[in-house]
C-alpha positions in Angstrom: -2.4 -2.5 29.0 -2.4 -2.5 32.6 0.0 0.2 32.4 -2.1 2.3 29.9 -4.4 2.7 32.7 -2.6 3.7 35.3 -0.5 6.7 32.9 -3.9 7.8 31.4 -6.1 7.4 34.5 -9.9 8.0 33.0 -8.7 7.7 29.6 -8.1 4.1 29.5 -10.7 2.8 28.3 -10.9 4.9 24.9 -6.6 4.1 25.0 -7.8 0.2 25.1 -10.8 0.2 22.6 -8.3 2.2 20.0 -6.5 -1.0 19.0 -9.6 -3.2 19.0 -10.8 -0.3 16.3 -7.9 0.0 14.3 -8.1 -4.1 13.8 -11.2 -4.0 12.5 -10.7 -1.2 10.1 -7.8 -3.6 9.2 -9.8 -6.7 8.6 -12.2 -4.4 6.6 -9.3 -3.5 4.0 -8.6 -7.2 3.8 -11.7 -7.5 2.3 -11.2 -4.7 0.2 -8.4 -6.1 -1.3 -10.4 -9.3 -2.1 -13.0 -7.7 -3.3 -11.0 -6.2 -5.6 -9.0 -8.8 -7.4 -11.7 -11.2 -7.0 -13.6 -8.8 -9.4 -10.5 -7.8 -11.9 -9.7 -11.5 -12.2 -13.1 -12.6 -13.2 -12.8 -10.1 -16.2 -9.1 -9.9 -17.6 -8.7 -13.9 -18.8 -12.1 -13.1 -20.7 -10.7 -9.8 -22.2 -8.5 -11.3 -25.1 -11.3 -13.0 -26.6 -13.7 -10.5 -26.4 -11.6 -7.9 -28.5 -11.0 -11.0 -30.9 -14.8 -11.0 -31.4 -14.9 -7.2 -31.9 -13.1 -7.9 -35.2 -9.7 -6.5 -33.9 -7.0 -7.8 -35.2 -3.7 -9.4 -33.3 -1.2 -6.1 -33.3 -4.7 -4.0 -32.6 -5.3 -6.1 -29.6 -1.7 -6.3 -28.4 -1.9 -2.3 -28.4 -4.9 -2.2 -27.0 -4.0 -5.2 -24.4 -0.9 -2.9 -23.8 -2.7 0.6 -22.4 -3.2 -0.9 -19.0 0.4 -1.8 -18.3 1.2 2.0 -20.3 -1.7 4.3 -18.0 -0.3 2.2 -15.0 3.4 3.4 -15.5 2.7 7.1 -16.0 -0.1 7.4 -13.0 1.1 5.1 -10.3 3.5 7.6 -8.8 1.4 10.6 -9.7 -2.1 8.9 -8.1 -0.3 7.5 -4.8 1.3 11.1 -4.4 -2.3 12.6 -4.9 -3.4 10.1 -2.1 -0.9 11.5 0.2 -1.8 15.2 0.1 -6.1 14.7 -0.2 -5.5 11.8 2.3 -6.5 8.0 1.5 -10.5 8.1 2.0 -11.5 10.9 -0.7 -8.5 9.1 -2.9 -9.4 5.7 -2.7 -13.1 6.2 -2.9 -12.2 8.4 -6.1 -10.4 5.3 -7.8 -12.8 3.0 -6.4 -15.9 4.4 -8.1 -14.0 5.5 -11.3 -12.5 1.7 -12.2 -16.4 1.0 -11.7 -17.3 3.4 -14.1 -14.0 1.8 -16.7 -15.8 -2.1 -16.1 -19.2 -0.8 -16.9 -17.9 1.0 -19.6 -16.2 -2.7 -20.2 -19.5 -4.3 -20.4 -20.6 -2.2 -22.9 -18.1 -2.4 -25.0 -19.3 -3.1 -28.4 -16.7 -1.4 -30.6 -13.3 -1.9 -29.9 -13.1 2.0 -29.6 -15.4 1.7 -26.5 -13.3 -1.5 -25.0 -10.2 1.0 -25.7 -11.8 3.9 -24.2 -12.2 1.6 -21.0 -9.0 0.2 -20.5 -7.3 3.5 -21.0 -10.2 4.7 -17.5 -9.4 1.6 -15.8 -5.8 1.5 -16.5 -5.3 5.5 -15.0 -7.8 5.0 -12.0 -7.4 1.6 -11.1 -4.3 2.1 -7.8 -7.1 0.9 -4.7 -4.6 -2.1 -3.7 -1.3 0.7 -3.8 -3.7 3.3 -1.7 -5.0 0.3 0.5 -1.7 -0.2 1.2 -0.3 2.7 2.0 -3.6 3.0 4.6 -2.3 -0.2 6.1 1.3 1.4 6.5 -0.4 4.5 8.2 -2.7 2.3 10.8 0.1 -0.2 12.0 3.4 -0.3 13.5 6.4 -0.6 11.3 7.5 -3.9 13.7 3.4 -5.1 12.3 3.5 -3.9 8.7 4.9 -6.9 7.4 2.4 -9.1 9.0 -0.9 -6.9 8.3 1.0 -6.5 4.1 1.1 -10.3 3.7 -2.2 -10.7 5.5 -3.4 -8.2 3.1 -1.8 -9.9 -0.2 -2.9 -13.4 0.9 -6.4 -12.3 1.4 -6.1 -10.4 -2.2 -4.7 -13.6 -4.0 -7.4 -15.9 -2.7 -9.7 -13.2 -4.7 -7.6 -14.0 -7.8 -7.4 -17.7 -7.3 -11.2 -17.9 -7.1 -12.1 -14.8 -9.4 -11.1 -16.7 -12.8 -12.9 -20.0 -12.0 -16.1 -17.6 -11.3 -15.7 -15.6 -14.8 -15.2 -18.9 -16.8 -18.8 -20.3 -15.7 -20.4 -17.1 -16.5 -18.7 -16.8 -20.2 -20.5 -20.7 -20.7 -23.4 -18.4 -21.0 -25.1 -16.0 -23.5 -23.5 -12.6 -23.0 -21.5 -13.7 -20.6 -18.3 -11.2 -21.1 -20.6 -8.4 -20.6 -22.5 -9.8 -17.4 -19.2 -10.8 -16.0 -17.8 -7.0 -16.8 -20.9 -5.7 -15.2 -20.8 -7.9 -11.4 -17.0 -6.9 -11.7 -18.4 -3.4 -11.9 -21.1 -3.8 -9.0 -18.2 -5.4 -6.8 -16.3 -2.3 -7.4 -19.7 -0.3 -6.1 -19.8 -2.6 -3.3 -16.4 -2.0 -2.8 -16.9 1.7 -2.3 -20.2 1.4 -0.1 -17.6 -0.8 2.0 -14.5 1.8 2.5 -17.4 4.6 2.6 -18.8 2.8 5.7 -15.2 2.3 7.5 -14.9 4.1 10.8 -12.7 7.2 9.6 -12.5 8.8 13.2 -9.9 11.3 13.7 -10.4 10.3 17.6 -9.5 6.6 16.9 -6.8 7.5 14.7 -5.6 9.9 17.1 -5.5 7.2 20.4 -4.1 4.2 18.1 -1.2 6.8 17.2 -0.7 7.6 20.5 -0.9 3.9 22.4 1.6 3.1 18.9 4.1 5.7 20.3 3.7 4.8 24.2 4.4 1.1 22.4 7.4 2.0 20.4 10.3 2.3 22.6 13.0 2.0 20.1 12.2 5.5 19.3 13.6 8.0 20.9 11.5 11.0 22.4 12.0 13.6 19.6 11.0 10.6 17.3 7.6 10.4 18.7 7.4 14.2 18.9 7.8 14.1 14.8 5.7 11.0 14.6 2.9 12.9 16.9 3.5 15.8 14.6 3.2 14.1 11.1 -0.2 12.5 12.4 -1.4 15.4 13.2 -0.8 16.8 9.8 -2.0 13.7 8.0 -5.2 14.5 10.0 -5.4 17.8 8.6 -4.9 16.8 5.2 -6.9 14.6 5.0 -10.0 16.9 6.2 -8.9 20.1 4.4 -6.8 19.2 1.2 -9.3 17.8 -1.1 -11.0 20.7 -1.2 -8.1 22.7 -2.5 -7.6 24.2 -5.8 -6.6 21.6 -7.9 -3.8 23.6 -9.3 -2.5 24.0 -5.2 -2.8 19.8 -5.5 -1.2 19.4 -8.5 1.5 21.8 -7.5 2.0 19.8 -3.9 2.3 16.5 -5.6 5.1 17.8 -8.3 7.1 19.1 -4.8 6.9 15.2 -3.8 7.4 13.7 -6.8 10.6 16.0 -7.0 11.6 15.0 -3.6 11.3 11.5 -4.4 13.7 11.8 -7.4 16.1 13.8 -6.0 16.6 11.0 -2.3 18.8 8.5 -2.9 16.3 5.5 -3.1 17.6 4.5 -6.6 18.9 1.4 -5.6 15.7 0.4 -3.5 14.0 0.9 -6.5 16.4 -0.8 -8.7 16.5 -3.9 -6.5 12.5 -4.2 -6.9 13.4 -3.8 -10.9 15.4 -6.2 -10.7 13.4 -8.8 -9.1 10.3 -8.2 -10.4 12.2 -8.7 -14.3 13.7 -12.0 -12.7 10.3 -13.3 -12.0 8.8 -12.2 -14.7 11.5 -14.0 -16.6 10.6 -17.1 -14.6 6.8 -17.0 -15.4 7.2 -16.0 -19.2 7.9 -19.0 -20.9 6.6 -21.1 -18.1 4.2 -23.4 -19.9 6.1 -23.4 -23.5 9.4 -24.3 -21.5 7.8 -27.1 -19.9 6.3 -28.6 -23.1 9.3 -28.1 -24.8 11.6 -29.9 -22.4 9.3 -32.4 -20.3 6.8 -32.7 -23.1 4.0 -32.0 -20.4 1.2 -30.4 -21.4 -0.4 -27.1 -21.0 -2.9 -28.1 -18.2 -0.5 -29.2 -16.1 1.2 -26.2 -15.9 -1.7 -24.6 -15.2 -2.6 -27.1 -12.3 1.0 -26.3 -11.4 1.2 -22.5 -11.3 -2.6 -22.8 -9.1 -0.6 -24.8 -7.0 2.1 -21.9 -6.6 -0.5 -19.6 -6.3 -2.3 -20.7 -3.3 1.4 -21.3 -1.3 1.4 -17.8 -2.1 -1.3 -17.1 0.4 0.0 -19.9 2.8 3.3 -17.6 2.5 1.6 -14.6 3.0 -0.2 -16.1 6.7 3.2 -17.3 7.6 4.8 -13.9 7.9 4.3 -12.8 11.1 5.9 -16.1 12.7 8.8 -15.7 10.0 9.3 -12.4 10.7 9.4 -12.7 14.3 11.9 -15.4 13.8 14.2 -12.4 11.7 13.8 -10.2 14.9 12.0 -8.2 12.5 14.8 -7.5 10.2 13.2 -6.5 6.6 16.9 -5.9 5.4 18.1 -9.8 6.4 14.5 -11.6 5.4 14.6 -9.8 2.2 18.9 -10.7 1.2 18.1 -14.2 2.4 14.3 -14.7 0.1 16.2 -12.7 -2.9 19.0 -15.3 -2.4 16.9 -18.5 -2.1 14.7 -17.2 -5.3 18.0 -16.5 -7.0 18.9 -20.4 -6.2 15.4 -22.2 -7.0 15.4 -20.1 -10.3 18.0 -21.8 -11.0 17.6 -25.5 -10.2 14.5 -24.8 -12.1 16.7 -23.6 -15.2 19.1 -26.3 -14.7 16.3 -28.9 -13.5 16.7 -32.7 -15.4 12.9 -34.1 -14.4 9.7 -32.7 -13.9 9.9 -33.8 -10.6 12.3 -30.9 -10.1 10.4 -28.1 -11.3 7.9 -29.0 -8.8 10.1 -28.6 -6.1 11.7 -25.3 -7.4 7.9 -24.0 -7.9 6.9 -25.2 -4.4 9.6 -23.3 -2.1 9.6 -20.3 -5.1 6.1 -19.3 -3.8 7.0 -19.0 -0.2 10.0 -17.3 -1.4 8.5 -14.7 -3.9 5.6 -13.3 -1.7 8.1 -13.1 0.9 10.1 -10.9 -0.9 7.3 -8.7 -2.6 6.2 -8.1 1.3 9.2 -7.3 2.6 10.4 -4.6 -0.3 7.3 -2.5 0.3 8.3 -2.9 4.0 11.9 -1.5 3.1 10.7 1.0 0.6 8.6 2.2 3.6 11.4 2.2 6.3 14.1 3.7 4.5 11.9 6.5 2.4 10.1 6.9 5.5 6.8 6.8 6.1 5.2 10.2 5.8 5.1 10.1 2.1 3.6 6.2 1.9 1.3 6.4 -0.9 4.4 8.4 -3.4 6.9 5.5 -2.7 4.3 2.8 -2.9 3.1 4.6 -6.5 6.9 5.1 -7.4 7.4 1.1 -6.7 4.4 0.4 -8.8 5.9 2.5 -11.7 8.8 1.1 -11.7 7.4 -2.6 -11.6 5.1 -1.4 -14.6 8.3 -0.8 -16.2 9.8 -4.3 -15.7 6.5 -5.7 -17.1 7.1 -4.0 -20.7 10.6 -4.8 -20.6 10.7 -8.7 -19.0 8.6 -10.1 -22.4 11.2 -8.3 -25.0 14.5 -10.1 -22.9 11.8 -13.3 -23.2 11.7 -13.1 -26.4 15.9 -12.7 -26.9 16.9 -14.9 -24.8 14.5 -17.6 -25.9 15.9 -17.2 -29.3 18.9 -19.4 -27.6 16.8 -21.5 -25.5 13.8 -22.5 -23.7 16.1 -22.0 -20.6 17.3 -18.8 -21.4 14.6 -16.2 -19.7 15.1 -18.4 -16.5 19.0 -18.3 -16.9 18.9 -14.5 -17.2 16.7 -14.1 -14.3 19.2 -15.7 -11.9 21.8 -12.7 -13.7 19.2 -10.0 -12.8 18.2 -11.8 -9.3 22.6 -12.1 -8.6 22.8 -8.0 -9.2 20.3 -7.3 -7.0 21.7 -9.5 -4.4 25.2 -7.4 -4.7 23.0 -4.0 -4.6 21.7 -4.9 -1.3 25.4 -5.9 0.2 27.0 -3.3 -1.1 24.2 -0.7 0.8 23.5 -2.9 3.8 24.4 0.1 6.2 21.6 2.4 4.5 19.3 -0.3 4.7 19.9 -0.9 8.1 19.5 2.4 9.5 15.7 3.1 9.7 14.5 6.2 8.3 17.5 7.5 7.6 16.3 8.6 3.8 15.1 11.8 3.5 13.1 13.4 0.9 14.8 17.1 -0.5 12.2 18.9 0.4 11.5 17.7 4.0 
């Protein structure tokens, strides 16, 4: 710092305050994210017996259960695209208030036409944790991003952890599905008042990116010439952009969206495939599995996944020391996590006492939102960060896609046994692991992914 001064001579103290402002606009998306799932959790384990009370039958509600995941696959990519040409405030204010509007909508959902008509709002608007993300990937350092992205998931999983114990005291009461809907929608509102208060100044964005640059000196000089150049832009964008014609918007985002297709990020993207599937394998039969073959019953699996979920956000804290200890080496943390969930999925399949499974779903958590972390981290790195909120929209698409497909293998493979969506998993979790040797040279060369149209 001491430096700082002395290169910027009467500028040093803006060049100090910068980063002191930037970690406050951090902590204040960490509440965001809270906020956020905090709300949605309270809801969605309410939601399947509300339709059931609207008279809607089982397929009705599976279809209607099913419009989320289906409005999540075909927006993600166009919405995190959308958020990289308006530029994150106008975009994530915009989704914010909208999923409001879809959870009042919920709480007023006295037909099951009305509960469909706001799933299908919620389900298209509903991207603030992708566009938060990509915000935090714009504010920090890429040797940082994997510390402030598990801060920011561990801070949005204590929100889900406390969110459905919240929702199931309020449904004890009269009404209490459409109160819970409606303080889901306020915390949305007070969500929005939140990122509408956050200190959007062009001249603190401007002195974190240039401190960031003076900081980064892996870089070379016409690296910080681009990245001085691409902040600059996003600047513009962001002031200038949303006011656009809409068909100029629509037009831009098609150009990225074309770009993304045409890079050779496939087998990024079919790494996170495949590991999302393999968990989702994992967590499909979960409780059945364990009655079936321990005879335990369904509580204590649900004691037992709470248990997973909160070493999830002990995980998610413990990634700045872990990835310090990796010399910040997404590529390496990543093999190694994919490779130890690979082997606990597997004790768990092949596990002979309960006593087992418990150890398997102990070190799985650590390993899991370790992995989650540091894919986003490489999607980032080798796409390059310019075009965040598209890759980040792109990964949720493609995890969207893994969560229609991962309950049809369930259902196959547990046709054979109760250990046959586990057994699989390890399959899917074992290609991934050969993807990521066999392209360990791209993956190791930062940035060196570029979009066709750059």
């Amino acid at each position: 710092m001491d430096e700082e001064e002395e290169d910027e001579g009467g500028g040093g103290r803006a060049a100090t305050a910068s980063p002191a402002a930037s970690a406050r606009f951090v902590r204040c998306l960490y509440a965001v994210g809270f906020l956020d799932l905090f709300g949605v959790s309270m809801v969605v384990p309410l939601m399947n017996l509300h339709i059931k009370s609207l008279g809607a039958s089982h397929t009705v509600a599976g279809i209607i259960g099913s419009l989320y995941g289906i409005m999540q696959l075909f927006t993600s990519t166009f919405v995190g695209c959308w958020s990289d040409i308006v530029g994150r405030r106008y975009s994530l204010l915009a989704c914010i208030l909208l999923s409001a509007l879809g959870y009042f909508l919920l709480g007023n959902s006295t037909t099951v036409f009305l509960f469909a008509i706001s799933r299908i709002l919620v389900g298209i608007f509903k991207h603030t944790l992708s566009i938060s993300k990509a915000l935090l990937s714009d504010l920090v350092s890429e040797r940082d991003r994997p510390l402030v992205m598990g801060r920011f998931n561990a801070a949005s999983s204590v929100g889900f952890i406390l969110g459905p114990v919240v929702g199931g005291y309020l449904a004890e009461f009269k009404g209490g599905f459409y109160q819970t809907a409606f303080i889901c929608a306020s915390i949305f509102l007070l969500n929005g008042g939140l990122v509408w208060m956050l200190p959007w100044s062009e001249e603190n964005t401007s002195n974190r990116n240039h401190c960031q640059d003076k900081e980064t000196n892996s870089f070379s000089a016409k690296s910080n010439h681009e990245h001085h150049l691409k902040s600059a832009t996003s600047r513009a964008v962001t002031n200038s952009s949303f006011f656009q014609s809409p068909w100029i918007q629509v037009a831009t985002v098609l150009k990225k969206i074309k770009g993304i297709a045409c890079s050779n990020l496939w087998d990024v993207f079919l790494v996170r495939f495949l590991m999302s599937v393999a968990i989702l394998l994992y967590y499909s039969n979960f409780t059945l599995a364990l009655e079936e073959r321990f005879g335990v019953k369904p509580l204590f699996s649900g004691y037992l996944m709470s248990y997973s979920s909160a070493l999830g956000v002990l995980a998610g804290c413990l990634l700045g020391p872990i990835t310090r200890l990796y010399g910040h080496n997404t590529y390496r943390l990543l093999l190694h996590s994919s490779t130890f969930t690979c082997t606990l999925i597997l004790l768990y399949a092949s596990a002979p006492s309960i006593w087992m499974v418990i150890l398997s779903s102990t070190f799985l958590a650590f390993s899991t939102t370790i992995g989650r972390t540091c894919i986003i981290d490489l999607e980032l790195t080798v796409g390059g960060n310019e075009a965040s909120g598209t890759l980040l929209g792109v990964g949720q698409s493609v995890t969207s896609v893994g969560r229609i497909i991962a309950p049809l293998l369930s259902g196959i493979a547990q046709e054979f046994s109760p250990c046959g969506p586990p057994s699989l998993a390890v399959g899917l979790a074992l290609v991934a692991i050969v993807i990521m040797n066999a392209n360990k040279q791209k993956y190791r060369s930062h940035g060196s992914v570029k979009l066709k149209n750059q």
